[in-house]
C-alpha positions in Angstrom: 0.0 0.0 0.0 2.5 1.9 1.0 4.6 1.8 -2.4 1.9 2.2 -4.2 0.9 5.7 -2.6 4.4 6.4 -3.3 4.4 5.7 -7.0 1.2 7.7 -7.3 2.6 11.0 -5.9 5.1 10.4 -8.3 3.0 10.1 -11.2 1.1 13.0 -10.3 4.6 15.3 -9.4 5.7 14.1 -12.6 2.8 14.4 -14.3 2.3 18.3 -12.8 5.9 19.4 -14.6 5.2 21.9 -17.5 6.9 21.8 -21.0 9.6 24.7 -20.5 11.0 22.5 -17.4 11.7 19.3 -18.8 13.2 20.9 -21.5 15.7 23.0 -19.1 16.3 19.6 -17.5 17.0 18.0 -20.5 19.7 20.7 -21.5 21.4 20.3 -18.1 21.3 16.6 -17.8 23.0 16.9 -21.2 25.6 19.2 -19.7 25.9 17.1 -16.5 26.8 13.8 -18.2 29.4 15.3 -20.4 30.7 17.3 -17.7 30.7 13.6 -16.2 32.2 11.5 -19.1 34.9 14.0 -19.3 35.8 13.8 -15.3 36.3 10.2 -16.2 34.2 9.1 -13.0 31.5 7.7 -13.8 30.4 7.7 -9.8 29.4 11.3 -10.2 26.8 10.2 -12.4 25.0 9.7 -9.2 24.3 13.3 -8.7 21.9 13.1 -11.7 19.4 12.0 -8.8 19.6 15.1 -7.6 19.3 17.5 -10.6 15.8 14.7 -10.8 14.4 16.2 -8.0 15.3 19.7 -8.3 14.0 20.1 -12.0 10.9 17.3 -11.4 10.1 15.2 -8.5 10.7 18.4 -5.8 10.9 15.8 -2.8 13.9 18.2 -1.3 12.3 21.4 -0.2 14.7 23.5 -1.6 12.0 25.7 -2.7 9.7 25.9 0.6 10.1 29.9 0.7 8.1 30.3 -2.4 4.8 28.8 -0.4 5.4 30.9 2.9 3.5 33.3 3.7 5.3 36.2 4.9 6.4 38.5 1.7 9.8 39.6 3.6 10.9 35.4 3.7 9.9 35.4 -0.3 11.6 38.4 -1.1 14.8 37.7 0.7 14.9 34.4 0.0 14.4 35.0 -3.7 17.8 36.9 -3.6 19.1 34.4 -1.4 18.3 31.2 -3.8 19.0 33.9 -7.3 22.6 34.4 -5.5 23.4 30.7 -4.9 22.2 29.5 -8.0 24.7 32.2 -9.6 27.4 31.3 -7.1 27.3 27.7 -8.1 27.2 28.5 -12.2 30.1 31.0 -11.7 32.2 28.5 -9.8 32.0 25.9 -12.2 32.8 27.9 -15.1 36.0 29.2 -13.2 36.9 26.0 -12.2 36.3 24.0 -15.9 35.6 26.6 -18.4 37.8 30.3 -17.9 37.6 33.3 -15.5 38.9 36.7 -15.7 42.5 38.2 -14.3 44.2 41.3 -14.3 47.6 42.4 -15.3 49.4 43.8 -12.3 52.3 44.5 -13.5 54.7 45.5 -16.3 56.7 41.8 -16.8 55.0 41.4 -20.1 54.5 44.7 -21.5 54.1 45.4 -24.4 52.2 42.6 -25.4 49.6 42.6 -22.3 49.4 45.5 -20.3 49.2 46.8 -16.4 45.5 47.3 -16.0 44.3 45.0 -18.6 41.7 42.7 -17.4 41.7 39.1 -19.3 39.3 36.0 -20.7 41.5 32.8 -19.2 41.0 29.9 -21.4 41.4 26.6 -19.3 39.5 24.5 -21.8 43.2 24.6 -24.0 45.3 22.8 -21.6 42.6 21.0 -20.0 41.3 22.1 -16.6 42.9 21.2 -13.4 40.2 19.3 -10.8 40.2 22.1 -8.0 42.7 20.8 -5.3 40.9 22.9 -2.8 36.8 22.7 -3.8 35.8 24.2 -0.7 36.4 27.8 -2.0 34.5 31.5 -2.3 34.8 31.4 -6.3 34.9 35.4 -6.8 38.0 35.7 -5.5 41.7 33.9 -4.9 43.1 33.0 -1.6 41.7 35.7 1.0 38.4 37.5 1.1 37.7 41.4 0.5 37.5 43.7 3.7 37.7 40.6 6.6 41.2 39.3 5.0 40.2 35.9 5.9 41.2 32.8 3.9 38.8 32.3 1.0 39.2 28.4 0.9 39.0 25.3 3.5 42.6 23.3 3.7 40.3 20.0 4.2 39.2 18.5 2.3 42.1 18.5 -0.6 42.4 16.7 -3.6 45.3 15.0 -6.0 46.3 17.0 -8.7 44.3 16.2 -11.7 44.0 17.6 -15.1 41.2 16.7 -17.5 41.7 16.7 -21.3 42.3 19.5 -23.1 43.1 20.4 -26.6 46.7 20.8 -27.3 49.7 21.1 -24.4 51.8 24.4 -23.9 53.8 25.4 -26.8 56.9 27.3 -26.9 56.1 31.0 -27.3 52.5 30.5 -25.3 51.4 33.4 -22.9 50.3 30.9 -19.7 49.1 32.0 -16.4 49.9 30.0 -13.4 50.6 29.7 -9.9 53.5 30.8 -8.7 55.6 28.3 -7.8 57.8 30.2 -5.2 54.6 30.8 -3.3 53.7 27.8 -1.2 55.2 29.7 1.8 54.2 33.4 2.1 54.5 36.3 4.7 50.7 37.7 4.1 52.1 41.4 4.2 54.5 41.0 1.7 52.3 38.2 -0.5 51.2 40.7 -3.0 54.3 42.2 -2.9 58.0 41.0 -5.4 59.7 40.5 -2.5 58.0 36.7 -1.7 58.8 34.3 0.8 62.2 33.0 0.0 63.7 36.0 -1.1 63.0 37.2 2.4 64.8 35.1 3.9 67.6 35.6 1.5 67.7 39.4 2.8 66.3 38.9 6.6 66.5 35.4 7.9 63.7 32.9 8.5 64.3 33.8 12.3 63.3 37.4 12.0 60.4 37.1 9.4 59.2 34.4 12.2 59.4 36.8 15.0 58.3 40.2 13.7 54.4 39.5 12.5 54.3 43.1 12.7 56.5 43.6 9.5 56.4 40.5 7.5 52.9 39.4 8.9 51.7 35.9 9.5 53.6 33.2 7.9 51.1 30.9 5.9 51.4 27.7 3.5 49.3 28.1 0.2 48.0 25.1 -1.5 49.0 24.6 -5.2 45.7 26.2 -6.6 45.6 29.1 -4.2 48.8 30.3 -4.8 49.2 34.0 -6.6 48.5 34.1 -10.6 51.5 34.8 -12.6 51.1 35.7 -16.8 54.8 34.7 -18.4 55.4 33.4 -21.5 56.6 29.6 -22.2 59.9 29.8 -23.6 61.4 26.5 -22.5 59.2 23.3 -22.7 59.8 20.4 -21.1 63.3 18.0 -22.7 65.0 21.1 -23.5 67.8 23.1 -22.9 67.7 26.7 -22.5 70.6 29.0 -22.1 70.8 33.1 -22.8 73.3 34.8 -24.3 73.3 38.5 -25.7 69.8 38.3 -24.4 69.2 35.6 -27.3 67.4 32.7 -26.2 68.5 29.6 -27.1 66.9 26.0 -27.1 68.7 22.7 -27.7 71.4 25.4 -29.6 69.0 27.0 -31.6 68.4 30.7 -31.4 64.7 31.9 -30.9 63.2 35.1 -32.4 62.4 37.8 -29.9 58.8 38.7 -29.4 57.9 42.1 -31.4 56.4 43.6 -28.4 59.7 42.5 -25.8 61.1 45.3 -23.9 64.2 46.0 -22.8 66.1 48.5 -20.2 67.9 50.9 -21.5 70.3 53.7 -20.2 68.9 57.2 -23.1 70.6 60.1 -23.6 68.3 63.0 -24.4 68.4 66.5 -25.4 64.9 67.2 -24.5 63.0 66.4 -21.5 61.1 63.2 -22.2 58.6 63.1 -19.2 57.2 66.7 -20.2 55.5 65.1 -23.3 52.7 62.9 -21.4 50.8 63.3 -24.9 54.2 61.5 -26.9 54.3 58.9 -23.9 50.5 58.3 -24.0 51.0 57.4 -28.1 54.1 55.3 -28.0 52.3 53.0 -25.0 55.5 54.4 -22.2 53.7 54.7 -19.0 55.2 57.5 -16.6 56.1 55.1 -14.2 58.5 53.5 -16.5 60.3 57.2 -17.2 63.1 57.3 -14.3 65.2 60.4 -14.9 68.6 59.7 -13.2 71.3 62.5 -12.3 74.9 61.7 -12.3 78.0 64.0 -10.9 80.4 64.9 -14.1 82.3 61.9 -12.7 79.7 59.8 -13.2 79.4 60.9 -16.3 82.2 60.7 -17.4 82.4 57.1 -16.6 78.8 56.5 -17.9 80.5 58.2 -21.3 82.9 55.2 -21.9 79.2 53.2 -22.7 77.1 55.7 -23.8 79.3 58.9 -25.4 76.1 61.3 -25.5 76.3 61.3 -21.8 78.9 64.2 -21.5 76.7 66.3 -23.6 73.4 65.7 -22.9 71.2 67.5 -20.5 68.9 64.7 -19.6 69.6 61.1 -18.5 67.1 58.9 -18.4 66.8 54.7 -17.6 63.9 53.1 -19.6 62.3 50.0 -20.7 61.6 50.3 -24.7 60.7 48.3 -27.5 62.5 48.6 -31.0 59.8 50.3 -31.7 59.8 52.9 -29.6 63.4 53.2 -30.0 62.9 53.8 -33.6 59.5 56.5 -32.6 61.8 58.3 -30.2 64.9 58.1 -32.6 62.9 59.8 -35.6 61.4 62.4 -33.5 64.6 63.7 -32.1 64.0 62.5 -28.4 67.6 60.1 -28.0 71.0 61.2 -28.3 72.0 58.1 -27.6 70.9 55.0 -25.7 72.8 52.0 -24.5 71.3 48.3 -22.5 71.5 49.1 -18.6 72.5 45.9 -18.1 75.8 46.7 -20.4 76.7 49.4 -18.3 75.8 48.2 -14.9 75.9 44.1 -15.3 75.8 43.6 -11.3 72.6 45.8 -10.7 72.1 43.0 -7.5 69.0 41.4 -9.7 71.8 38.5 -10.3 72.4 37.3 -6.5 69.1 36.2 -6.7 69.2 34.2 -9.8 68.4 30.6 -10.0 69.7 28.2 -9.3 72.2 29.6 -6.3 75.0 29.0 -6.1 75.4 28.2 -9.9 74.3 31.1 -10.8 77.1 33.4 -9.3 78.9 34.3 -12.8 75.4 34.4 -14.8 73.3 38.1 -15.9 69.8 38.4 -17.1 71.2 38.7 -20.3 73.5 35.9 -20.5 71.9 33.0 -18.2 72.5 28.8 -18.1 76.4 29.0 -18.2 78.0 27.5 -21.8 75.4 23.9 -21.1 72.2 26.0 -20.1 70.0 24.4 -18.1 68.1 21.0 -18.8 64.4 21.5 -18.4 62.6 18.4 -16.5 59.8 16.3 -18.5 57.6 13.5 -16.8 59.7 10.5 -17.2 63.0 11.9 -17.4 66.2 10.5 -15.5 68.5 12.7 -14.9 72.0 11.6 -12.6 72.1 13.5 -9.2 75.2 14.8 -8.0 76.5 18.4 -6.8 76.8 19.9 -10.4 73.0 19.6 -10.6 71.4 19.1 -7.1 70.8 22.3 -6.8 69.0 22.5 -10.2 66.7 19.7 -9.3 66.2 20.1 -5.9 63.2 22.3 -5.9 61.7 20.2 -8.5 62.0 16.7 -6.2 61.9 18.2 -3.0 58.4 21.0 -3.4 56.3 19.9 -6.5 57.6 16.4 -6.2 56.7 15.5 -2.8 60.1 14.1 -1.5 60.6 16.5 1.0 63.5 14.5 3.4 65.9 15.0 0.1 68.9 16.3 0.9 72.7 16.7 -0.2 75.5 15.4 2.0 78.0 17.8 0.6 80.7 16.2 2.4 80.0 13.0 0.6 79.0 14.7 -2.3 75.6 12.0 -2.3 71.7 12.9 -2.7 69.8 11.1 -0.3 66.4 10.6 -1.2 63.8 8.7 1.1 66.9 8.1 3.8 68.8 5.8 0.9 71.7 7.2 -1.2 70.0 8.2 -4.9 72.4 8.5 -8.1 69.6 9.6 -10.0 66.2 10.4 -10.7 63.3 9.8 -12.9 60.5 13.3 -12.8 57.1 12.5 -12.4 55.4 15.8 -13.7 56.4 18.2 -17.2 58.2 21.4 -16.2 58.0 24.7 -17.8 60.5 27.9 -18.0 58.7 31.2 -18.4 59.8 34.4 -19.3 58.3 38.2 -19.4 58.4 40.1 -22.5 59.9 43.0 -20.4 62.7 40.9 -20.1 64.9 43.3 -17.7 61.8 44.1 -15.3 60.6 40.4 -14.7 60.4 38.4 -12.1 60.2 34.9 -14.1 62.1 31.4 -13.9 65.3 32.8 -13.9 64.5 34.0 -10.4 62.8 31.0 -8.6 63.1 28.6 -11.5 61.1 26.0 -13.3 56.9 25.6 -13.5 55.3 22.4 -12.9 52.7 21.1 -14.9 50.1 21.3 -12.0 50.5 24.8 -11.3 49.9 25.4 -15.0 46.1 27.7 -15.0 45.3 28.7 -18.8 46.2 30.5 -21.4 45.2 34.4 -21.8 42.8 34.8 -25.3 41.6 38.4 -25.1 41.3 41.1 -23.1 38.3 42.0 -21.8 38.8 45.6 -20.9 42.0 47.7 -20.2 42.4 50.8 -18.2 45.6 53.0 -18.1 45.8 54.5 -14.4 47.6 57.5 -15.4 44.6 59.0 -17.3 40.7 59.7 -15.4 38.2 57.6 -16.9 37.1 60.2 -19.6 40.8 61.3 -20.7 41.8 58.4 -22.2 41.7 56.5 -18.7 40.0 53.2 -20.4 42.1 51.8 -23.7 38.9 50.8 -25.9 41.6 49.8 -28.4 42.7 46.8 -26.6 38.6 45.7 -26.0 38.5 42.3 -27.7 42.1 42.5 -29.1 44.0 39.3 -29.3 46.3 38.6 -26.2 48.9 37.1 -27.6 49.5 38.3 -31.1 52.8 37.2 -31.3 51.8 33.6 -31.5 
């Protein structure tokens, strides 16, 4: 009796659904089983039940406002349900589809720009599973105005990444998560100066003790981790080395983006930074103008690289493009201009290179020593020893997992797991990334190589740009980048 009083209510709750609603829940049961196939776990499927009885059978009250009687409860619960029904779309388009991100900084000017706001595709590369799917999904690791954490540690998941279209390819524009950023002193996590290079400058004692200054010391899981934008310029198998700023792979030399930057040391007989209008055209934000003032001595050192220095009135240190060089050139602004890094190749940017203490004799502009450095792919072995410990050791020890390796320098072994290790076979693909601005970026020659499951999406358009040195109605949003491509060197 009972069962058949069930089965009768659910004939008539069946029979009670309108046109419009089955069709809506055919569309999403659609979507829901190839969202399902394509997780590859087919136990999800189960959920379907539930997408039943919210489009049909309505056993789950999830509606029960709509039937009380008090026109406050409807009304607020109407926002209420129109919010979390948003909430849950939004966050599994961000998760498995794309979300938006903005360019904070200049590391890949020209091509994308500080203030540009972009279209993340994550469909390209395949999306990652979250690792942490309890998580607010309008914003990264910490919430607006309260500064509290905007994701539950527990529970975590494996790194997973579903199918995509195609992997990275060399001259890709990729955003990621920083890999330098699993450890982070919250007052200085938006800030250049991350974790590690801290301690480099303070000690891990000090940042410890002084909350005050460096703030609370905090360990970020893989997907919460700050958003970098670089571009791909190693893959994994190769070797990269720098020299003359030219990169080369596997010995090959690789064409320079049109829209790379460099920093230059210009000579002028005018003063640049009076022209904002000249600056507006050629894309040179005023930030990027640093006039500098040397004594005659100076000068007269600074000469011996840059002759126009004795007899011009104006000094400046810029990044440019060859095509501003060539704007500037034609319209009188340089005397003379010469790479910064030729005049002053220990600006202190190079005792922070990676990997220390390799890197003691290397530049910016001439990086990887005559062998360059061997990028890791999944399934490599490589041989461990001291020449490349210190290459590899973020690698096994941090996205790897093996976090008891060490180096017993006095008998020059790798111990891995407690046991001696000669070598090593990598168990994810690594990437080195590079900014177009190539003097002004903080990239893998700084904190090294980029796992595969840090790897976000790739950039496709920019959404809207805005140029913080002009008001909103002078010019303040760039309705010439709406749309536009963003990577148009690829």
């Amino acid at each position: 009796m009972a069962n058949n009083k069930f089965i009768d209510d659910l004939k008539t709750r069946i029979a009670a659904v309108k046109t419009s609603r089955w069709i809506r829940f055919g569309i999403v049961s659609l979507i829901f089983f190839g969202w399902v196939a394509w997780m590859g776990n087919w136990w999800l499927a189960l959920l379907w039940l539930l997408l039943l009885d919210i489009y049909i059978t309505g056993y789950i009250p999830f509606t029960w406002w709509k039937k009380s009687k008090n026109k406050t409860v409807r009304s607020v619960m109407g926002w209420v349900d129109a919010i979390v029904y948003a909430l849950i779309l939004v966050y599994f388009i961000f998760a498995f589809v794309g979300q938006n991100y903005q360019i904070p900084s200049s590391s890949l000017e020209k091509t994308l720009l500080t203030g540009d706001y972009l279209w993340v595709n994550k469909v390209l590369y395949g999306p990652r599973v979250p690792m942490t799917p309890v998580h607010f999904p309008l914003v990264h690791n910490r919430m607006p105005l309260i500064g509290t954490d905007s994701y539950l540690d527990s529970p975590s998941l494996s790194y997973r990444r579903l199918k995509g279209i195609r992997n990275v390819e060399s001259g890709d524009i990729v955003v990621f998560n920083f890999p330098a950023g699993d450890t982070v002193a919250t007052r200085f996590e938006e800030s250049p100066e991350y974790y590690y290079l801290l301690v480099e400058k303070y000690g891990r004692e000090r940042i410890a003790n002084d909350p005050a200054t460096f703030g609370e010391i905090k360990y970020r899981p893989v997907d919460r981790r700050q958003n970098f934008v670089k571009r791909a310029v190693g893959l994994p198998g190769e070797r990269l080395r720098i020299s003359g700023d030219t990169i080369y792979i596997d010995g090959k030399a690789q064409a320079l983006p049109e829209s790379a930057q460099f920093s230059y040391v210009v000579a002028s007989s005018r003063p640049l930074s009076a022209d904002g209008d000249l600056l507006h055209e050629l894309g040179i934000t005023a930030d990027d103008v640093h006039p500098i003032e040397f004594s005659p001595e100076e000068r007269g050192y600074l000469s011996a690289y840059l002759p126009a220095a004795v007899r011009s009135p104006y000094l400046y240190m810029m990044p440019l493009t060859r095509h501003m060089i060539d704007e500037l050139t034609a319209r009188g602004y340089i005397d003379g201009l010469r790479k910064t890094n030729d005049i002053f190749p220990t600006n202190g940017a190079q005792a922070f290179l990676f990997p220390q203490p390799l890197s003691a004799e290397w530049t910016l502009s001439d990086y990887g020593g005559d062998d360059g450095l061997l990028i890791p792919a999944k399934g490599m072995t490589v041989k461990l020893d001291v020449s490349n410990w210190y290459i590899y050791e973020r690698c096994i020890r941090n996205y790897e997992g093996h976090t008891d390796a060490c180096l017993n320098e006095d008998e020059g072994v790798v111990y891995i797991g407690g046991k001696p290790a000669d070598s090593y076979t990598f168990g994810m693909d690594y990437y080195f990334m590079m900014g177009d601005n190539r003097d002004l970026s903080q990239d893998s020659r700084f904190w090294g190589f980029v796992p595969e499951d840090h790897i976000v999406g790739t950039p496709m358009f920019v959404l809207i740009s805005f140029d913080k040195d002009r008001s909103i109605f002078n010019g303040g949003i760039r309705w010439n980048r709406i749309l536009r491509d963003a990577n148009p060197d690829k």
